[in-house]
MOPAC internal coordinates of N, CA, C and O (Angstrom, degrees):
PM7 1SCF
backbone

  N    0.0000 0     0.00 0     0.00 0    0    0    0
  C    1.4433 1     0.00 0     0.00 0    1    0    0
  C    1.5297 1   108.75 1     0.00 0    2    1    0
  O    1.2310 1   126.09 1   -58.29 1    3    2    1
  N    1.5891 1   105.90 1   121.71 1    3    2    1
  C    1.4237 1    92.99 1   169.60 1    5    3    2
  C    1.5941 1   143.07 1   -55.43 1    6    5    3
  O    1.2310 1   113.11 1   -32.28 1    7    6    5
  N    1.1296 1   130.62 1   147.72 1    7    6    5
  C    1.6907 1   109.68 1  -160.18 1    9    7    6
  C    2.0898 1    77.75 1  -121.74 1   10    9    7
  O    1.2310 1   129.21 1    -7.59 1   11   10    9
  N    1.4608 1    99.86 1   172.41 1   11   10    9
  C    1.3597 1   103.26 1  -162.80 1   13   11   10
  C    1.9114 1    89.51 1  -137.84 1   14   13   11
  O    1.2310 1   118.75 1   -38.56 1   15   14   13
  N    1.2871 1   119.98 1   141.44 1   15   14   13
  C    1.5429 1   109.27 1   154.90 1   17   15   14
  C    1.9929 1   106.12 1  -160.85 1   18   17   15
  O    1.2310 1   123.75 1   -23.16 1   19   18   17
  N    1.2541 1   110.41 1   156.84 1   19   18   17
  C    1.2225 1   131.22 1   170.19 1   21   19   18
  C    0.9798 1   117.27 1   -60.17 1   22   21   19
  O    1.2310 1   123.23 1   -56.63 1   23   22   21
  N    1.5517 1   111.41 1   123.37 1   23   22   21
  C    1.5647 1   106.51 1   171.57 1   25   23   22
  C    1.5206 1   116.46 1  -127.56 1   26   25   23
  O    1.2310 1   122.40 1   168.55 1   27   26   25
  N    1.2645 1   113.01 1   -11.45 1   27   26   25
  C    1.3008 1   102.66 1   142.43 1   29   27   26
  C    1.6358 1   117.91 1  -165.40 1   30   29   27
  O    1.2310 1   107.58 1    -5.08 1   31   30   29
  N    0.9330 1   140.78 1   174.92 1   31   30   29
  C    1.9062 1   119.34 1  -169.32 1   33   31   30
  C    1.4462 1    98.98 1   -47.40 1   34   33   31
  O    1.2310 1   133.28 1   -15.81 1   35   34   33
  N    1.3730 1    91.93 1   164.19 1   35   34   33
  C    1.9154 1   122.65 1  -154.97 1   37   35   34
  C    1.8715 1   105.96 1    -0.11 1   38   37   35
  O    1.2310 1   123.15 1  -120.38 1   39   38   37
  N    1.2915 1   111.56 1    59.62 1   39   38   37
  C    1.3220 1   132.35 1  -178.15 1   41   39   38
  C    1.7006 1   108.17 1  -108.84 1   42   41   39
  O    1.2310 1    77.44 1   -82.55 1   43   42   41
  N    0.7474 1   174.67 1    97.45 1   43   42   41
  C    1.6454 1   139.09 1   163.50 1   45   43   42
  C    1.6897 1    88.76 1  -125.65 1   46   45   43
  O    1.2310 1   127.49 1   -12.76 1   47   46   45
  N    1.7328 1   103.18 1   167.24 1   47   46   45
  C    1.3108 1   128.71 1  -160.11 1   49   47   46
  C    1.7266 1    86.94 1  -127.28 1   50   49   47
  O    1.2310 1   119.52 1   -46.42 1   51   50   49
  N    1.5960 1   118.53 1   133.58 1   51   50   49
  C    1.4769 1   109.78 1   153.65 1   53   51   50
  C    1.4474 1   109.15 1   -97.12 1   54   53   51
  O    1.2310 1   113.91 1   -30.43 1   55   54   53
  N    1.4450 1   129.13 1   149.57 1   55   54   53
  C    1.8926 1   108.63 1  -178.56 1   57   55   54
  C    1.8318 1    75.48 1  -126.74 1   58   57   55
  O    1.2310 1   132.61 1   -33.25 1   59   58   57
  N    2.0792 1    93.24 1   146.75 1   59   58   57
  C    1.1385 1   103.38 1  -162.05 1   61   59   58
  C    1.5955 1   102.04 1  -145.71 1   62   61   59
  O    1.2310 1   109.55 1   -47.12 1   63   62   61
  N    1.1775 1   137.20 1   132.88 1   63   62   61
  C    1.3326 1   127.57 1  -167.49 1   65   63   62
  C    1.6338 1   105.56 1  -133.98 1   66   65   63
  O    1.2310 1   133.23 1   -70.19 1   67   66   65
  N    1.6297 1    92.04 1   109.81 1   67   66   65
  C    1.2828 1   116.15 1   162.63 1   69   67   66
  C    1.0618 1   155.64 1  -102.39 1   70   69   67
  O    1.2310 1   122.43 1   -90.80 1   71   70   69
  N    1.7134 1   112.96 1    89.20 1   71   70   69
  C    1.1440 1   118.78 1  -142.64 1   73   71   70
  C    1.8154 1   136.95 1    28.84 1   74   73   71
  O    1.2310 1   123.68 1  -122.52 1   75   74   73
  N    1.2852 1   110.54 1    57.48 1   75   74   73
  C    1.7901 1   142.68 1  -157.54 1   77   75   74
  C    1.1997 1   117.06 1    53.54 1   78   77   75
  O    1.2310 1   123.72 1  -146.90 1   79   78   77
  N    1.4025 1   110.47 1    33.10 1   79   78   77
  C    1.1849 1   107.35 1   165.49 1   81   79   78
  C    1.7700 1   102.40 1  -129.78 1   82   81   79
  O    1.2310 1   130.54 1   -53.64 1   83   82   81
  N    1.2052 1    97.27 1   126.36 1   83   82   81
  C    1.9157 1   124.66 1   173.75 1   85   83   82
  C    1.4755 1   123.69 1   -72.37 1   86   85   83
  O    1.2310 1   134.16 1  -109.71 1   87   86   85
  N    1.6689 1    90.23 1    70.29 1   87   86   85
  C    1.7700 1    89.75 1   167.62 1   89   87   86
  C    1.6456 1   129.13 1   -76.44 1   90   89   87
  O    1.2310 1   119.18 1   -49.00 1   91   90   89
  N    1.3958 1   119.18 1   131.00 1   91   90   89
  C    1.4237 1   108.28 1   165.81 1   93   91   90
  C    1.4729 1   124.17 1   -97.55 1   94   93   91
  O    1.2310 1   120.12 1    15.68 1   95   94   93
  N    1.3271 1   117.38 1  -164.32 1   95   94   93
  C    1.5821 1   107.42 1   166.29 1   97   95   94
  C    1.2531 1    92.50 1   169.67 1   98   97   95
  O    1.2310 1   128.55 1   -73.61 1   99   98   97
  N    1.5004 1   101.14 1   106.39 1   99   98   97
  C    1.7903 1   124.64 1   174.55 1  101   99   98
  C    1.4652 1   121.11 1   -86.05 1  102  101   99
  O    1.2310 1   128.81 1   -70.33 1  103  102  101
  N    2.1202 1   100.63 1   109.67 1  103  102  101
  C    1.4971 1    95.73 1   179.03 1  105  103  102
  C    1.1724 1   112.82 1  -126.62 1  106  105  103
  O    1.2310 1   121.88 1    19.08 1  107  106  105
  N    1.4243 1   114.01 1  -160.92 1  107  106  105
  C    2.0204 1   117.36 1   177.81 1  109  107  106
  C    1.1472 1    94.83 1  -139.13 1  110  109  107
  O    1.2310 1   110.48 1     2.63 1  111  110  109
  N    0.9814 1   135.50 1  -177.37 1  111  110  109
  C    1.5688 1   168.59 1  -157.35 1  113  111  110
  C    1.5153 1   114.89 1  -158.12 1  114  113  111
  O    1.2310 1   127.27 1   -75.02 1  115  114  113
  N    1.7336 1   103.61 1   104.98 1  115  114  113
  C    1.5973 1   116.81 1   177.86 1  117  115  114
  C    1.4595 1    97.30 1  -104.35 1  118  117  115
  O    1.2310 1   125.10 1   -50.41 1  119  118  117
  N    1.1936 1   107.81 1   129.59 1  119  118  117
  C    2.0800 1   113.29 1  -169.88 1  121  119  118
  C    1.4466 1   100.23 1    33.50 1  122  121  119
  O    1.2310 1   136.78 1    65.16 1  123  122  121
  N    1.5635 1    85.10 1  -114.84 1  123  122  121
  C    1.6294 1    99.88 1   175.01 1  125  123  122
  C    1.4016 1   137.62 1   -80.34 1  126  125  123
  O    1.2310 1   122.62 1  -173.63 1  127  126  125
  N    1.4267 1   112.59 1     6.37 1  127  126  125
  C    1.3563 1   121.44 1  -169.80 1  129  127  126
  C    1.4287 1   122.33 1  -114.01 1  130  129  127
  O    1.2310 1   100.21 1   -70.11 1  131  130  129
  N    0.7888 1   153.44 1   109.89 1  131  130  129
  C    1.3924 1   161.88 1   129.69 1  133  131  130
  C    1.0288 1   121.77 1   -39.84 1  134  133  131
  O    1.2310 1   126.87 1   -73.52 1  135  134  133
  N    1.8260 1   104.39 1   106.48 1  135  134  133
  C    1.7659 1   131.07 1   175.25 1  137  135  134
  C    1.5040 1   104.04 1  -104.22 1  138  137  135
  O    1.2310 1   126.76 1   -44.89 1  139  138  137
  N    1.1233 1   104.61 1   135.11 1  139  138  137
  C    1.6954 1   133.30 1   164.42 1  141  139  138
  C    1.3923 1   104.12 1   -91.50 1  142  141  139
  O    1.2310 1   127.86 1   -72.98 1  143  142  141
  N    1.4195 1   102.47 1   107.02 1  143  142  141
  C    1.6504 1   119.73 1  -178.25 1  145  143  142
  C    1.7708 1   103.57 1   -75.78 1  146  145  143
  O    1.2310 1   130.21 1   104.16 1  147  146  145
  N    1.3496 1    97.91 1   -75.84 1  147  146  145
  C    1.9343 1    93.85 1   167.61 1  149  147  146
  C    2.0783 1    97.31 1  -157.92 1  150  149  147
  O    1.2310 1   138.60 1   -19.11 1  151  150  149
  N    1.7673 1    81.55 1   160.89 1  151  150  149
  C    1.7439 1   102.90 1  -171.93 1  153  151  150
  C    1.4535 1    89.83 1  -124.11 1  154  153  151
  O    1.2310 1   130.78 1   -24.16 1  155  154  153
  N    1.4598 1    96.80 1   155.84 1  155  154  153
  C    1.4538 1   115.84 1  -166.61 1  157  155  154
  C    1.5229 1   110.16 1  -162.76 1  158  157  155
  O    1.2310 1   115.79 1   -17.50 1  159  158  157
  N    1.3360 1   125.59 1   162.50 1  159  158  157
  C    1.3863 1   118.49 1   177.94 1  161  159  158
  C    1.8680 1   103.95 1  -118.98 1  162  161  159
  O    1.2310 1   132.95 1   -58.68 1  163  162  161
  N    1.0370 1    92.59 1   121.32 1  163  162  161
  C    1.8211 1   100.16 1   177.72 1  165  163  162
  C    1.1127 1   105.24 1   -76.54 1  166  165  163
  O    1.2310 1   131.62 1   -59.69 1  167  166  165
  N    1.5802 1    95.18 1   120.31 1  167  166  165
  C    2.1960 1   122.45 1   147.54 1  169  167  166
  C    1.5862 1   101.55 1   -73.10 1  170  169  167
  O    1.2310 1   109.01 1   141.29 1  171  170  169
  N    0.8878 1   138.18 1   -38.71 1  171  170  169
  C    1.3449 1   124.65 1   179.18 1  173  171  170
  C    1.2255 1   139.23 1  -108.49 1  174  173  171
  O    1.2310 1   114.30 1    10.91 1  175  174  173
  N    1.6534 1   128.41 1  -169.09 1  175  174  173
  C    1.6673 1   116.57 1   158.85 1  177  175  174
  C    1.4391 1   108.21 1   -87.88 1  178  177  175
  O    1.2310 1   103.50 1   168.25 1  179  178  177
  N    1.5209 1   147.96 1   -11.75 1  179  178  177
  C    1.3158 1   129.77 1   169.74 1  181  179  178
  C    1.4958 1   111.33 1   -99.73 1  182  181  179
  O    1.2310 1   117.97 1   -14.59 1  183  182  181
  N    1.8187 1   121.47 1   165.41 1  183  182  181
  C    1.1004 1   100.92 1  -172.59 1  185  183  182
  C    1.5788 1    94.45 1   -84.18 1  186  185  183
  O    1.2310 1   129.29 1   -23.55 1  187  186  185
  N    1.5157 1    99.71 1   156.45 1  187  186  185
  C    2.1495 1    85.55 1  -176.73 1  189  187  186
  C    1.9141 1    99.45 1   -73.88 1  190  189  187
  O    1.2310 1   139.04 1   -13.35 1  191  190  189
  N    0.9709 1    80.68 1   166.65 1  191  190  189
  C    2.3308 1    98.65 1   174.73 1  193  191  190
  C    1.3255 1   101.99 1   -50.45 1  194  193  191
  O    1.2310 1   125.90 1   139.11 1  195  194  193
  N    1.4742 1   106.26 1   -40.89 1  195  194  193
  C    1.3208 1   106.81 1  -131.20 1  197  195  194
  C    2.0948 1    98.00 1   -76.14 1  198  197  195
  O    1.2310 1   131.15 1   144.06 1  199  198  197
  N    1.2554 1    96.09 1   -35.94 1  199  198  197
  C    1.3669 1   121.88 1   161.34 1  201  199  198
  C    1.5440 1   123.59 1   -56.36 1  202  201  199
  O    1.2310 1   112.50 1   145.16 1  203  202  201
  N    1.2460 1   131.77 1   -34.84 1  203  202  201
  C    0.6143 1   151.70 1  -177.46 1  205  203  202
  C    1.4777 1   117.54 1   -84.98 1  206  205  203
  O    1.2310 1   119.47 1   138.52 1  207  206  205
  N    1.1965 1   118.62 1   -41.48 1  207  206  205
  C    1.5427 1   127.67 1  -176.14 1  209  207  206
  C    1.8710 1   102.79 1   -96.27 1  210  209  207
  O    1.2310 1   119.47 1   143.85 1  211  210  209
  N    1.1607 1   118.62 1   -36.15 1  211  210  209
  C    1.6547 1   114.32 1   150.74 1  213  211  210
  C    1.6293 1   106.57 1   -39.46 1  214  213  211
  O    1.2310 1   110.97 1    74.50 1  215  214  213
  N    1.2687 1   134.60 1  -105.50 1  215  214  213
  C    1.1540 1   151.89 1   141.04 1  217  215  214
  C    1.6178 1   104.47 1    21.53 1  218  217  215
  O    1.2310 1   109.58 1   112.03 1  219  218  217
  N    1.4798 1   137.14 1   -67.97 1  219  218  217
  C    1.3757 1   127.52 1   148.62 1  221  219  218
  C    1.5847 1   134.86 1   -75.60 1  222  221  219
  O    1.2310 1   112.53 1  -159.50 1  223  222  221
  N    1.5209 1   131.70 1    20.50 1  223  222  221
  C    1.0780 1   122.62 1    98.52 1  225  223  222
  C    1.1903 1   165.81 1   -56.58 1  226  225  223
  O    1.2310 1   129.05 1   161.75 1  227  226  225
  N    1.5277 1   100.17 1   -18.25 1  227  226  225
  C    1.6876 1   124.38 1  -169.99 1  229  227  226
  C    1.8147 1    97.39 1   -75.13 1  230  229  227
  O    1.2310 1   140.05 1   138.80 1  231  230  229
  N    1.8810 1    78.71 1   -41.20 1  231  230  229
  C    1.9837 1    81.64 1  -176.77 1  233  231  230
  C    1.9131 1   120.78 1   -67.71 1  234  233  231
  O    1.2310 1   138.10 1   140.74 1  235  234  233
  N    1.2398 1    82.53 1   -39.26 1  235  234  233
  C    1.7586 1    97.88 1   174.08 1  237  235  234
  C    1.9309 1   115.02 1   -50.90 1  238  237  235
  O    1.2310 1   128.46 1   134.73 1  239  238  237
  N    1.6058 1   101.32 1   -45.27 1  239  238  237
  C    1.4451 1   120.83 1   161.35 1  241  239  238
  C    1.6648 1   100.97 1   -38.12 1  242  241  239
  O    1.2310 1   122.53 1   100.32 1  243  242  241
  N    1.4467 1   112.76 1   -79.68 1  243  242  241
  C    1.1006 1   145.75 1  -129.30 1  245  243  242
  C    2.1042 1   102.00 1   -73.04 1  246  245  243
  O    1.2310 1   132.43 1   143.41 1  247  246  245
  N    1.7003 1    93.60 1   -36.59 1  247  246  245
  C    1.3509 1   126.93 1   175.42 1  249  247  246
  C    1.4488 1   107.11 1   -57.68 1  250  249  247
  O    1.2310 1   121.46 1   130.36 1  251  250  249
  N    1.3743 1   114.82 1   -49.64 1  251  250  249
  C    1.1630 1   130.49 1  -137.21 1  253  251  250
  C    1.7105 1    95.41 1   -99.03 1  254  253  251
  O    1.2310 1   110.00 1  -176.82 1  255  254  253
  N    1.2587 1   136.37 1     3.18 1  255  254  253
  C    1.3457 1   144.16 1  -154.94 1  257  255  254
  C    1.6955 1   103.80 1  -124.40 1  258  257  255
  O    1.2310 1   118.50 1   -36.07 1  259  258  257
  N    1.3650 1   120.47 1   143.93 1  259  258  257
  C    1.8803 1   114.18 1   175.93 1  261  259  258
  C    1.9923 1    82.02 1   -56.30 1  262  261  259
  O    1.2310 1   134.27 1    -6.88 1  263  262  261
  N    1.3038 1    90.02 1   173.12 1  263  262  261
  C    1.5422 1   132.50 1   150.31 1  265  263  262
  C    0.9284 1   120.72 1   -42.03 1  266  265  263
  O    1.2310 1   112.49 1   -13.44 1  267  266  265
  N    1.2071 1   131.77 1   166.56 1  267  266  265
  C    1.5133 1   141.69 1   140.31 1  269  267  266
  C    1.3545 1   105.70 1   -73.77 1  270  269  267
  O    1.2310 1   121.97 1   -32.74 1  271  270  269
  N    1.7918 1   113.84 1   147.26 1  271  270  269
  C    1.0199 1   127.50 1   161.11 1  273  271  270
  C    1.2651 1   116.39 1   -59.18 1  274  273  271
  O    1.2310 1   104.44 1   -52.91 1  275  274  273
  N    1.7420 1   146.33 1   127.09 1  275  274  273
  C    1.1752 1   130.44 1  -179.04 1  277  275  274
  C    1.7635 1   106.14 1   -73.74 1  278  277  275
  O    1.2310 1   130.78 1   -32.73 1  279  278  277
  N    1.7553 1    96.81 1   147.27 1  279  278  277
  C    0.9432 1   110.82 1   176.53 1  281  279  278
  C    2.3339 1   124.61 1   -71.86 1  282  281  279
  O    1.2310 1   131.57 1   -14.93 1  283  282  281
  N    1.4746 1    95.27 1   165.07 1  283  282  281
  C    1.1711 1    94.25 1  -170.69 1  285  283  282
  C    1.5312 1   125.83 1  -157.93 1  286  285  283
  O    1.2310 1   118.28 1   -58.99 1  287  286  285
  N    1.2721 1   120.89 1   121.01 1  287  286  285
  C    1.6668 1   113.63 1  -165.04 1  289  287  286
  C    1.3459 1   113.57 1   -44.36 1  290  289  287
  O    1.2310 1   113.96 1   -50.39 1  291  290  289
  N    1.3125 1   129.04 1   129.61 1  291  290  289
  C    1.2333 1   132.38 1   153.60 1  293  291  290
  C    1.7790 1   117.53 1   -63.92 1  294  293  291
  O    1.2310 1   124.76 1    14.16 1  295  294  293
  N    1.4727 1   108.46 1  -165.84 1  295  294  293
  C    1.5103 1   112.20 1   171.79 1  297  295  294
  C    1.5025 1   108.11 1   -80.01 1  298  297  295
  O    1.2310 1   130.67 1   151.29 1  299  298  297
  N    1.0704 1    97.02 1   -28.71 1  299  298  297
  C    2.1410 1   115.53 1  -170.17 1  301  299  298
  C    1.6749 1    99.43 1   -80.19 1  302  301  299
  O    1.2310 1   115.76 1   171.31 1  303  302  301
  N    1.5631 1   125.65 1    -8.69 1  303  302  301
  C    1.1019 1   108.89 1   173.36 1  305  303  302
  C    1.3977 1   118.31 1    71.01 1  306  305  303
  O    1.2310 1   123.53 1  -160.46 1  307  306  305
  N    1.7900 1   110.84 1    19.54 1  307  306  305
  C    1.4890 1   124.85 1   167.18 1  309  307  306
  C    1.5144 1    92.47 1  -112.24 1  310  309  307
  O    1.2310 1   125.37 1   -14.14 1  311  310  309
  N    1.4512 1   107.28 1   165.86 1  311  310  309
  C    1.3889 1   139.55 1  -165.88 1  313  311  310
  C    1.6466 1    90.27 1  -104.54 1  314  313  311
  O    1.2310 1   127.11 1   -65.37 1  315  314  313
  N    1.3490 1   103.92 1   114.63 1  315  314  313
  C    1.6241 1   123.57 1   147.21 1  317  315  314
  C    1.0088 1   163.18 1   -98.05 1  318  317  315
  O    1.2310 1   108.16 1   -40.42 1  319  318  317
  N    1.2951 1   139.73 1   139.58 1  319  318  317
  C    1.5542 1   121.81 1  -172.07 1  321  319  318
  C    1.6635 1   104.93 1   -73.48 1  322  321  319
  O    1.2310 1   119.07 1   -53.40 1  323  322  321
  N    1.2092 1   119.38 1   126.60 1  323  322  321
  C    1.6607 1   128.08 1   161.53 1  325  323  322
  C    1.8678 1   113.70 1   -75.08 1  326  325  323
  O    1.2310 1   137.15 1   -55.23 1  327  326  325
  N    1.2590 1    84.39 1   124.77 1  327  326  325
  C    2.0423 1    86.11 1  -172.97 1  329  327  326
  C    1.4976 1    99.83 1   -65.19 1  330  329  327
  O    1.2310 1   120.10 1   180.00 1  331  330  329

């Protein structure tokens, strides 16, 4: 089961084990949405920088952009983007 933890504000890490091999995948949470910044498979026990500082640019990107339009039932009973 994947286990999930914080690593630093609107940071979080999922840790995921695939067949002995240790995938991660660093995301944030916009309102309701959940973005996957970047996934990777760990050689080690720390996450490396290098991973890590990708991953807090992506968010800085990600920060730095409007919103999403919130979504909204159509007649069809699918979820839409509002212009």
């Amino acid at each position: 089961m994947p286990l999930v933890r914080k690593m630093e504000p609107d940071l979080w890490e999922v840790r995921i084990d695939l067949r002995g091999r240790i995938a991660r995948v660093l995301l944030t949470v916009l309102g309701n949405q959940m973005v996957l910044l970047h996934g990777f498979i760990k050689k080690s026990q720390q996450t490396p920088q290098s991973d890590l500082k990708l991953a807090r640019t992506r968010l800085k990107q990600l920060q730095g952009t409007p919103k999403p339009a919130p979504m909204k039932e159509s007649h069809h009973d699918k979820k839409v983007r509002r212009k």
